[in-house]
SETOR-638524 format. One record per residue (C-alpha): residue in one letter; z, x, y. Coordinates in steps of 0.02 Angstrom, whole numbers, padded with zeros to 5 digits, always signed. Example, Ala and Ser with C-alpha at 12.3 -4.5 7.8 and 13.67 -1.06 7.14 Angstrom:
! SETOR-638524
a+00390+00615-00225/s+00357+00684-00053/
//
This chain:
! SETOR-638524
x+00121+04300+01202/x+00204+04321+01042/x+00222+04174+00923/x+00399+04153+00934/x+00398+04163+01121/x+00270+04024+01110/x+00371+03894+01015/x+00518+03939+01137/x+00391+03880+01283/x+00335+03713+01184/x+00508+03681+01131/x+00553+03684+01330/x+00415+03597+01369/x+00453+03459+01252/x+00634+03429+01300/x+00555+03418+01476/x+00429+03292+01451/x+00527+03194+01347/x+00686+03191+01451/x+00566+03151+01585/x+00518+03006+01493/x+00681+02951+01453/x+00729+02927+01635/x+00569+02829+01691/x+00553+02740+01548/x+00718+02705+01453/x+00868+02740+01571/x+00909+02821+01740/x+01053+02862+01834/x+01113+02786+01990/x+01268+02847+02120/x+01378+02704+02169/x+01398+02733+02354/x+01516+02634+02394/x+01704+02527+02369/x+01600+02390+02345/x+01605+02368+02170/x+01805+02413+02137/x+01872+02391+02033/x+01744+02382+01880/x+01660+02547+01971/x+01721+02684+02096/x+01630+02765+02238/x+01565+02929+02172/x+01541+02859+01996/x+01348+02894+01919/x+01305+02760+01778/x+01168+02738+01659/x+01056+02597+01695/x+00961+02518+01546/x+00773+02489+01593/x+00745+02372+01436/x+00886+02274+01473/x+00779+02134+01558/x+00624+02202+01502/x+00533+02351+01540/x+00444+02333+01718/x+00277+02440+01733/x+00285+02575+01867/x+00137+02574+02016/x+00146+02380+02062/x+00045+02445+02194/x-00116+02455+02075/x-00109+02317+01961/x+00052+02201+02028/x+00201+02166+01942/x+00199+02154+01735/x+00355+02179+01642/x+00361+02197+01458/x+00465+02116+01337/x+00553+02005+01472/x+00722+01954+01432/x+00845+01843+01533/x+01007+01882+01660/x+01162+01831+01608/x+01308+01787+01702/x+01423+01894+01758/x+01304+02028+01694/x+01310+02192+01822/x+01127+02230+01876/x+01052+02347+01963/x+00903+02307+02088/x+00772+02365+02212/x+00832+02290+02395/x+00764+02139+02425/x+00784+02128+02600/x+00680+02283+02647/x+00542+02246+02786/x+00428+02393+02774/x+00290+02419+02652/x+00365+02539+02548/x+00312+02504+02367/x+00429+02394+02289/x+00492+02525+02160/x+00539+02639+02309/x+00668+02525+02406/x+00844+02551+02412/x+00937+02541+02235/x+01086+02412+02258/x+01213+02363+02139/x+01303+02178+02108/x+01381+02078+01983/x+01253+01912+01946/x+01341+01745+01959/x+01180+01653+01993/x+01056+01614+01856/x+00886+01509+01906/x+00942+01321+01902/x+01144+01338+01933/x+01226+01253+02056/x+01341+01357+02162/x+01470+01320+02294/x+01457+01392+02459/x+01538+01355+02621/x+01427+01392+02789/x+01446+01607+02780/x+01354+01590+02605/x+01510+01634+02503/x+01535+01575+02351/x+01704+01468+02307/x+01812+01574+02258/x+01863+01469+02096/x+01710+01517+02015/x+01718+01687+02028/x+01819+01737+01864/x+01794+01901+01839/x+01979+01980+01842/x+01909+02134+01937/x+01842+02037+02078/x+01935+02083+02256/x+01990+01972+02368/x+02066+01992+02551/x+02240+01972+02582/x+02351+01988+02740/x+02530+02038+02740/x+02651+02074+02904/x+02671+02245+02991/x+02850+02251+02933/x+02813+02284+02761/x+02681+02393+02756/x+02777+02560+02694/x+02858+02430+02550/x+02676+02388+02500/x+02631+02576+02488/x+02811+02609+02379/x+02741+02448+02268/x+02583+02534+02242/x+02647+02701+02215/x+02761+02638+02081/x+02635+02521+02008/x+02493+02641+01999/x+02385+02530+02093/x+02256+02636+02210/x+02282+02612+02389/x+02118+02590+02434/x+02089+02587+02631/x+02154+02484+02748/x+02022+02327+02786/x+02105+02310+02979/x+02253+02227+03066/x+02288+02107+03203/x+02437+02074+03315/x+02547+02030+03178/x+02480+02066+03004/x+02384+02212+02909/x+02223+02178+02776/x+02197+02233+02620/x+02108+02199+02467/x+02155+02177+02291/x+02092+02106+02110/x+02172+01958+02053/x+02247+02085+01923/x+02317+02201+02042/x+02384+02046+02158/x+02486+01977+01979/x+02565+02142+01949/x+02615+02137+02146/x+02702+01980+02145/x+02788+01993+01991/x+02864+02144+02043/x+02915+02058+02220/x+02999+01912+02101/x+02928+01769+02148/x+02934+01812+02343/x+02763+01869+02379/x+02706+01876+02550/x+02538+01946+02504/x+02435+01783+02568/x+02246+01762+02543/x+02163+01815+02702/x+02050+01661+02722/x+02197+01527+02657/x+02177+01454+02827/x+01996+01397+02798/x+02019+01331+02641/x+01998+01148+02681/x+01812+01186+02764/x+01681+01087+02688/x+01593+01170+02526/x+01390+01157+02485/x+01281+01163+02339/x+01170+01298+02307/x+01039+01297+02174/x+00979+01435+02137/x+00778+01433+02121/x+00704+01464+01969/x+00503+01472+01937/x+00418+01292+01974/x+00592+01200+01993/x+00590+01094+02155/x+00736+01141+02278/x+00786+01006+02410/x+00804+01077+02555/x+00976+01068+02659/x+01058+01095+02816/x+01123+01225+02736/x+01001+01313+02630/x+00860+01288+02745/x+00858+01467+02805/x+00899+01556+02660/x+00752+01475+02593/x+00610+01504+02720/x+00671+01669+02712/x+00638+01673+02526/x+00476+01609+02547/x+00420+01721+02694/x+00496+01891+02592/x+00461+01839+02424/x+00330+01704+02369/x+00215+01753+02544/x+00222+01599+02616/x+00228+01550+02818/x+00374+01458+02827/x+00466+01409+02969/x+00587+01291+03057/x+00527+01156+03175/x+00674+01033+03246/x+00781+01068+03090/x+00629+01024+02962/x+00529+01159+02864/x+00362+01183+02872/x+00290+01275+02735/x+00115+01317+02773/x+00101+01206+02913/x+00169+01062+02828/x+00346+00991+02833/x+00422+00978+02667/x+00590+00933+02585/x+00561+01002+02431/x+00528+01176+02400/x+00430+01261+02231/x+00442+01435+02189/x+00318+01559+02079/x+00482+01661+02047/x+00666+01668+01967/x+00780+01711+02050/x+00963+01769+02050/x+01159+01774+02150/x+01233+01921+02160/x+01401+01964+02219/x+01509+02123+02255/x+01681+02135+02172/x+01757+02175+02348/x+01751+02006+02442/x+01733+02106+02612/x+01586+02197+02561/x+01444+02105+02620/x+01289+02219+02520/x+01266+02072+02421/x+01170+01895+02405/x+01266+01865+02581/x+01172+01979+02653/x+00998+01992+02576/x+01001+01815+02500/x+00927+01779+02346/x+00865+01934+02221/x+00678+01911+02131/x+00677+01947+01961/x+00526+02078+01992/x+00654+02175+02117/x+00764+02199+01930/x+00790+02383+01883/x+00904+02365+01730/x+01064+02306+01677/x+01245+02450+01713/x+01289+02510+01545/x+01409+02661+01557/x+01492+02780+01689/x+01441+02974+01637/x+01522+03054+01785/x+01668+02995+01886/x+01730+03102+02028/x+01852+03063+02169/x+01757+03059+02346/x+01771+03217+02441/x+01876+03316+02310/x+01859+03508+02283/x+01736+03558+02155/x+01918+03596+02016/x+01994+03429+02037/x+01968+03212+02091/x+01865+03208+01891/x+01916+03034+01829/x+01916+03096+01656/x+01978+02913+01572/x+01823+02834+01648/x+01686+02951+01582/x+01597+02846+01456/x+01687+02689+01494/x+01566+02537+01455/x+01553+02435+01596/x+01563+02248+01589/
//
């Protein structure tokens, strides 16, 4: 092989290794799969997710458990991206199910829930944050002209009873409805009804802070110790027993977070899978590099104004 063809072959194999590198060690891209996230991110979006963000976590926990380097903390309101933590099987930790969510939680806050784990609504102040709203049958092709004219995506119907249709909007999006209905808005919050049920507190554990435990954080906390901390927990007569023992206190090894998808109906969040370990933590969102309409033909659906976008 001639000389030149030889620093042609290194020079590949250097861009190789080293963008190889990049992704396991730096950043790596992830495919948002779903509406959950609207509207800070679209289905068919890819971002960059920041490795270092939190601190780097070493790959094959498998052989020497979990060490991260340079650990840094979650914010609020920070979007993260993380392994699933409500995956039964022994696949290695680092090869689980990538999910997305917006963390609201921090180790030590106090959240309020009511008894389906969601959090009060009043604390959720992110302006891109959805929320379910109902409106009647009769005005369903004036809510499409509103959107139309507003330039508000239509998104996909959520369902419909008897008498009204559901739908989902940001507080943004629901503003920009009313004031062009002038002050007669008959877009009504889907769960208005329930708003005088009874709300909780949830702390949310952080590593060797005691959590009393509740009528209602009972089982989202032997679950946490079962998946998480490898405890035997369970619940005898509406006491824990952790270990054998009944306890009303509970002490984790662990921080832990609440996260939350910006669509309220979406339940791929802390709902679901309760509380997320900080060695399930992949990285914090940073930017979109590829946005494409769902479905669209290979010339057309590119979001061009959201390619590069930062996202917050």
């Amino acid at each position: 092989m001639s000389t030149k063809g030889r620093n042609i072959l290194i020079a590949l194999c250097s861009a190789v290794l080293m963008a190889v590198l990049l992704r396991g060690c730096v950043v790596t891209s992830y495919l948002i799969p779903s509406t959950g996230m609207e509207n800070t991110l679209y289905q068919g979006e890819r971002i960059w997710v920041n490795k270092w963000s939190y601190g780097y976590r070493l790959p094959w926990m498998r052989l020497w458990g979990y060490h991260r380097w340079c650990e840094a903390p979650v914010y609020r309101d920070e979007m993260v991206v993380f392994n699933n933590p409500a995956n039964y099987t022994t696949t290695p930790l680092s090869r689980r199910e990538v999910f997305i969510g917006r963390c609201i939680g921090t180790p030590g806050d106090t959240l309020l829930i009511d008894s389906l784990y969601t959090v009060d609504s009043s604390s959720r102040f992110a302006p891109d944050s959805k929320i379910l709203y109902r409106y009647p049958h009769s005005r369903v092709a004036l809510l499409d002209s509103l959107l139309l004219l507003l330039h508000i995506p239509q998104g996909r119907l959520m369902g419909k009873d008897s008498t009204h249709c559901f739908r989902s909007f940001s507080r943004y999006e629901h503003y920009l409805l009313e004031q062009a209905m002038n002050g007669r808005c008959w877009l009504t919050p889907a769960d208005s009804q329930d708003s005088a049920q009874q709300l909780h507190p949830l702390i949310v554990p952080g590593r060797n802070r005691p959590v009393r435990v509740y009528p209602w954080n009972i089982t989202l906390l032997r679950n946490t110790l079962i998946l998480h901390e490898g405890k035997q927990a369970e619940i005898r007569h509406d006491t824990l027993y952790v270990e054998g023992k009944p306890t009303q206190h509970c002490t984790f090894t662990k921080n832990y977070y609440w996260v939350c998808a910006n669509n309220s109906v979406n339940l791929s969040d802390s709902r679901l899978f309760g509380f997320v370990p900080q060695d399930h933590l992949i990285g914090r969102a940073t930017r979109v590099w590829f946005s494409k309409e769902p479905e669209s033909s290979l010339f057309s659906g590119y979001r061009w104004h959201r390619i590069g976008k930062k996202i917050e």
